[in-house]
N, C-alpha and C positions, 0 to 999 in steps of 0.2 A: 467566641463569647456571644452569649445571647442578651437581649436587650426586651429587659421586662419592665413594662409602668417606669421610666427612667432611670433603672439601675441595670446594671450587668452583673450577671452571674455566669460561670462558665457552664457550659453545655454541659458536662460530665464533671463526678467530681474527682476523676483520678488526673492530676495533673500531665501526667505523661499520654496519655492518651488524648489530652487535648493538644497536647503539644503535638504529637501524629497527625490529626487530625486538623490543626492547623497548616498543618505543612504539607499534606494531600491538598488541602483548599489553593495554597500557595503556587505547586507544582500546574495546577492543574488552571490557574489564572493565567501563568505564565504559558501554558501554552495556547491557548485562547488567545492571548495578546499575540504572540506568535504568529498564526495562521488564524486570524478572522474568516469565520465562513460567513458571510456578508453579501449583499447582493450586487455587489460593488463593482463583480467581475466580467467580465468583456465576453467571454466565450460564448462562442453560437453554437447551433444542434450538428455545424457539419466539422466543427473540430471534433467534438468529439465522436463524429460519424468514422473522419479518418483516423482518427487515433485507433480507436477499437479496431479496424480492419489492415490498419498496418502493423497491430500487436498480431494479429492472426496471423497474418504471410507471413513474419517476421519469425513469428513461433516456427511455423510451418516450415518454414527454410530452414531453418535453422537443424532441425530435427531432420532434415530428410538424409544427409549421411550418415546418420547412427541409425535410421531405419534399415537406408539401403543395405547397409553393413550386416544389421543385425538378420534379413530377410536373403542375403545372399546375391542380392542384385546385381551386384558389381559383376559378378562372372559372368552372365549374358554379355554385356559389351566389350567381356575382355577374351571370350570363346567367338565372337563376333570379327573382335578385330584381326583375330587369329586366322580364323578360316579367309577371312577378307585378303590379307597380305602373304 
């Protein structure tokens, strides 16, 4: 509802779509009350320095056996241990 010169009239005049319309406004409160982005919050520049570069390694490692795999690598140290023993 809009609020003109002390009366209310609704924003649109097809009722269902204010009722949509309403109810986007709703969802979208609730998640605002949810997670305030406020300046409320504690974190300094070197959380988030580590966070970014343990996503990195973290990626990183994570991937390097389906590289290895995918690039054939394994066989070097398995032709290695061969000739070794």
């Amino acid at each position: 509802m809009q609020k003109t010169c002390g009366s209310t009239r609704p924003l649109y005049h097809f009722p269902v779509l204010q009722e949509l319309i309403d109810e986007v406004q709703r969802e979208r409160r609730d998640v605002e009350n949810w997670l305030p982005v406020t300046s409320s919050r504690n974190a300094r520049w070197w959380y988030s320095a580590f966070h970014n570069v343990t996503a990195m390694v973290g990626a990183g490692v994570l991937s390097l056996p389906s590289a290895m795999a995918y690039l054939t690598w394994y066989k070097l140290p398995c032709k290695l241990m061969h000739v070794l023993c």
